[in-house]
C-alpha positions in Angstrom: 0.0 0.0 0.0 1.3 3.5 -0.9 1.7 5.3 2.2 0.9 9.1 1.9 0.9 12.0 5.0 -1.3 15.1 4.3 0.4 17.1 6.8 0.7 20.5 5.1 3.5 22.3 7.0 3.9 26.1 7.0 7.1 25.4 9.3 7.0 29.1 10.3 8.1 30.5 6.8 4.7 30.3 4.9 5.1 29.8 1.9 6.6 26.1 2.2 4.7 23.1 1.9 6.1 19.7 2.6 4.8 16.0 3.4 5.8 15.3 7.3 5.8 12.2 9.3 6.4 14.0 12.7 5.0 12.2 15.3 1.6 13.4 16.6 1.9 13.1 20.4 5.5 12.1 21.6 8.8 11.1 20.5 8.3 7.8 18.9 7.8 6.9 15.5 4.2 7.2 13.4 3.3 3.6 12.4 3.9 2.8 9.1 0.1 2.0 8.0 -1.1 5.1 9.7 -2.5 8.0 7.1 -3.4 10.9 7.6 -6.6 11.8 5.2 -7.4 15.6 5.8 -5.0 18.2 5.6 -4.0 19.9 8.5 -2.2 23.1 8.6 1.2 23.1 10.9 3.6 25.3 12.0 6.7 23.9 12.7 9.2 25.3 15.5 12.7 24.0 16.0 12.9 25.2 19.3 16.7 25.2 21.6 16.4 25.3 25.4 19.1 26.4 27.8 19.4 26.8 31.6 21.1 30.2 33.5 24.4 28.6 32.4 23.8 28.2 28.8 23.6 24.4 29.1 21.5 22.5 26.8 18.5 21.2 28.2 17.4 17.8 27.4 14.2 15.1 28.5 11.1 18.2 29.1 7.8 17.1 27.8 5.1 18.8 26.0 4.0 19.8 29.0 7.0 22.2 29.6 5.9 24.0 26.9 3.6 27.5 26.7 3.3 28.5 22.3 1.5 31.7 21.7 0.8 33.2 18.6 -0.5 36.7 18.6 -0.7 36.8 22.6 -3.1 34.3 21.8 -2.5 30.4 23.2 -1.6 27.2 20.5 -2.4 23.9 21.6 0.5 21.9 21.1 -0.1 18.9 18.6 3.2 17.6 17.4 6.3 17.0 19.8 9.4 15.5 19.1 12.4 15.9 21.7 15.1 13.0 20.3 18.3 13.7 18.7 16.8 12.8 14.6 19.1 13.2 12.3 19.0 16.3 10.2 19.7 18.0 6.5 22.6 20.1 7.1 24.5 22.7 4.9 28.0 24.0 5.7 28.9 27.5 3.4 32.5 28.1 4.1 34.0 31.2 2.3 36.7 30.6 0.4 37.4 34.5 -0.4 41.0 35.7 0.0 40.5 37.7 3.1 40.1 34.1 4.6 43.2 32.8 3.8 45.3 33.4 6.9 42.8 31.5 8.9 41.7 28.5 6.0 43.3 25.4 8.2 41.4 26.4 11.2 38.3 26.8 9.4 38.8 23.3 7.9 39.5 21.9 10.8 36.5 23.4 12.9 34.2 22.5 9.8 35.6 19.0 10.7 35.2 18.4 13.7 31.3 19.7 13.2 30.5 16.8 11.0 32.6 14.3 13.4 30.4 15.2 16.4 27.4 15.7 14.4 24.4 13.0 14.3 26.1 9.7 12.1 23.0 10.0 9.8 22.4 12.7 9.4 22.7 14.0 5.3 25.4 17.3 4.8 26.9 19.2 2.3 29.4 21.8 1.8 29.1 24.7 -0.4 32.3 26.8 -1.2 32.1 30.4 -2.2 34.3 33.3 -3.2 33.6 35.1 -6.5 31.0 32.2 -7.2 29.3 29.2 -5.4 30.8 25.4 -5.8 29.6 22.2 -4.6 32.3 20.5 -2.5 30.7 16.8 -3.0 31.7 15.0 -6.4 29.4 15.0 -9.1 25.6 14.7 -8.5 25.9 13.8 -4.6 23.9 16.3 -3.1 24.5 15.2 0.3 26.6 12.6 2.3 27.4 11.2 5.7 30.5 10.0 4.5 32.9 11.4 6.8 36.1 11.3 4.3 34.1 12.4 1.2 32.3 15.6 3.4 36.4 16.7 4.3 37.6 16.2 0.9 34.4 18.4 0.0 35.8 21.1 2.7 39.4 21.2 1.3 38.2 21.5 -2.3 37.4 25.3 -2.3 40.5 28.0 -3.5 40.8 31.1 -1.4 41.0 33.5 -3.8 38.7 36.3 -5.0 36.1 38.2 -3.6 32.8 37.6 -1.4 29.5 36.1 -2.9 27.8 35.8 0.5 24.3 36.2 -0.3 24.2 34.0 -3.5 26.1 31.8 -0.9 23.0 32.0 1.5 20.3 31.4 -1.2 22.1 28.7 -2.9 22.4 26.6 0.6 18.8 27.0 1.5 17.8 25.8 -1.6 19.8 22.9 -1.8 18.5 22.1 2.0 15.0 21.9 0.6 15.9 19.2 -1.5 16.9 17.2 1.7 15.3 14.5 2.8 15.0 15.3 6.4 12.2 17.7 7.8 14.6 19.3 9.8 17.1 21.7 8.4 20.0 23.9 9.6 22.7 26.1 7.8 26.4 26.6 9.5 27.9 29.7 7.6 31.5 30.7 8.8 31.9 34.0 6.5 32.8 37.4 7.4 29.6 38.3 6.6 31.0 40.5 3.7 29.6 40.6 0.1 31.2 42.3 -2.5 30.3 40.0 -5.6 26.9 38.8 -5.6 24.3 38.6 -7.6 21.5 38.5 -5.2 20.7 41.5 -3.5 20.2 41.0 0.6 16.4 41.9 0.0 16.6 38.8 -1.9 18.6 37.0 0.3 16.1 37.6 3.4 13.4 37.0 1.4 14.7 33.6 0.9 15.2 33.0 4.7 11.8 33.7 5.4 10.6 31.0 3.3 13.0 28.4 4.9 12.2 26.4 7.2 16.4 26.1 8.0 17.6 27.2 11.1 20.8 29.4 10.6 23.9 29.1 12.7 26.9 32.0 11.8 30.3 31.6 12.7 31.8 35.1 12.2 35.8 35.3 11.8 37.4 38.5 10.7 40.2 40.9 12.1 39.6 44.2 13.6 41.0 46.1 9.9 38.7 43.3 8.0 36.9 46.2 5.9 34.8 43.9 4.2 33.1 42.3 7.7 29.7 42.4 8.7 29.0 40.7 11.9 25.5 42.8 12.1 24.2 40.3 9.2 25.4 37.4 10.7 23.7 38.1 14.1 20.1 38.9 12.0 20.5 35.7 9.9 20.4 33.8 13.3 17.9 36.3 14.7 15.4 35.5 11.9 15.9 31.7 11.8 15.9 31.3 15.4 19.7 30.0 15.3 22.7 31.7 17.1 25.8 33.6 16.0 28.9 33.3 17.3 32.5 35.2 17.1 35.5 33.1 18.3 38.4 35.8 19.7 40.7 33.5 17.6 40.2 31.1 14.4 42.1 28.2 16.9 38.9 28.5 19.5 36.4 28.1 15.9 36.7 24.3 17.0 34.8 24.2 19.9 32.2 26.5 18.7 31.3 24.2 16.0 31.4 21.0 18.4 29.0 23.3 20.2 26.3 23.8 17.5 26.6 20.5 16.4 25.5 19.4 20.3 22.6 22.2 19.9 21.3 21.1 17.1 21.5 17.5 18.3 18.9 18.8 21.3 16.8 21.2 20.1 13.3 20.2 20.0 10.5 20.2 17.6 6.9 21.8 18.7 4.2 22.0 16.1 0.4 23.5 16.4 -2.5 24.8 14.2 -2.5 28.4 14.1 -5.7 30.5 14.0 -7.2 31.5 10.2 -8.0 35.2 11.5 -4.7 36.7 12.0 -2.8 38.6 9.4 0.2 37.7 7.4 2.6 38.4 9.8 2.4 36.4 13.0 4.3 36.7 16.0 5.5 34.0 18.2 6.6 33.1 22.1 7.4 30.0 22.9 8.0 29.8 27.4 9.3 26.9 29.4 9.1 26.1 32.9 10.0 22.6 34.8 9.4 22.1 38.3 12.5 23.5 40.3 14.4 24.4 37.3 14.1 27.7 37.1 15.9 30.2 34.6 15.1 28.1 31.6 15.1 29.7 27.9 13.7 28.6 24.8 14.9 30.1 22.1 13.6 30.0 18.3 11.9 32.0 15.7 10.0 35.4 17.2 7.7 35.5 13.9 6.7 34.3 10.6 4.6 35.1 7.5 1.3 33.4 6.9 0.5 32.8 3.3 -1.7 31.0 1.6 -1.3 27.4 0.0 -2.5 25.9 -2.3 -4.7 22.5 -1.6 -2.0 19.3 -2.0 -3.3 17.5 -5.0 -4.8 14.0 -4.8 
């Protein structure tokens, strides 16, 4: 019997639609003859929770959870809180400015996929003047751990700074991923000077993912083409994180870092209300008896738009 999920999910960009097999009411897998006939609208959060340390919080419930939407309170219909492996894209720029610090970018790059979920499916765009593929051929994605480093070392650092192409290119290649959940690691200096997608563009592009968007800044105090503001509203707006190591040999750890976040984060999922306009706003809360100063951090908003019915 062809199996088929109607689950249309607006994943808190809008104007995706995908087939999901999230589970409806815990952790564990949907059955494989279960269908689900009617289409239900969803939006999807990937949500990260941390204690007053900045410790990754794992094992809440549903019930730890509050969603509003508008001030208005979501009932919680789809939770997820294992460690499922994910569609991941790594944009590393290959520009000349990055040259002096290339083997520690490699190397942190590296050690991302090494502590990274073994199934999960990756793959490495390299960008300067233009975007390359780093995987061989057709392979979109991989979780070979020798082909995903040769794909790392293939870039040249030369040239200048295609960032937002960069940007576009990687969340469009993540929506051809398998997995329903999706994050981006871009270690740039934020800088574009060769692009042929404006930022508008770029933006509007994030938006409509349903990626999460992890930015690892490196540049020099005299790096004139840096742009750590970008960075920090790419993470903003996907409900990622941006960091800036004080030195490309520390880049290492912060990788191994969002590698463990991303392996944690948890995925919350409710029906929001026809009346509201396009532009919706979010606040996810979390509270667990005698664990206080918890933080759950993802998306703040999203726009609403209209899709059309799956056909049959």
């Amino acid at each position: 019997m062809r199996r088929r999920s109607a689950v249309q999910t607006l994943a808190v960009a809008g104007a995706v639609s995908f087939f999901s097999r999230l589970p409806a009411s815990g952790p564990q897998e949907v059955p494989p003859e279960f269908v689900i006939h009617s289409d239900v609208r969803l939006v999807v959060l990937d949500v990260s929770v941390t204690d007053r340390r900045g410790g990754f919080v794992t094992g809440l419930t549903r019930d730890n959870f509050t969603v509003l939407e508008d001030g208005e309170l979501r009932r919680i219909t789809v939770f997820a809180n294992e460690d499922i492996p994910v569609t991941v894209g790594i944009l590393v720029d290959e520009s000349r400015s990055m040259l002096p610090k290339r083997n520690d970018v490699l190397s942190a790059a590296g050690t991302f996929i090494e502590t990274s979920n073994p199934r999960d499916e990756i793959f490495v765009l390299n960008f300067n003047d233009v975007v390359k593929r780093g995987l061989p051929g057709h392979t979109l994605f991989s979780d070979n751990l020798e082909q995903l480093r040769t794909a790392l070392e293939r870039g040249i650092p030369q040239g200048r700074t295609a960032f937002n192409d960069a940007v576009v290119e990687g969340l469009q290649q993540l929506a051809l991923g398998r997995r329903d959940k999706k994050a981006l690691v871009v270690i740039s200096d934020g800088g574009d000077n060769a692009s042929r997608r404006t930022r508008g563009e770029m933006f509007a592009t994030v938006d409509r993912s349903i990626a999460t968007i992890y930015a690892v800044g490196l540049f020099d105090a005299d790096d004139q083409d840096r742009n750590p503001g970008i960075l920090r509203r790419l993470a903003n707006v996907s409900g990622g994180e941006a960091f800036f190591p004080r030195s490309p040999s520390s880049m290492s750890a912060v990788c191994r870092g969002i590698a463990k976040e991303i392996r944690t984060r948890y995925t919350i999922g409710y029906g929001p209300p026809a009346s509201h306009g396009a532009l919706r706003h979010i606040e996810v809360r979390v509270s667990a008896p005698g664990r206080s100063g918890l933080r759950a951090r993802t998306r703040t908003w999203y726009r609403y738009d209209e899709l059309p019915r799956p056909r049959e």
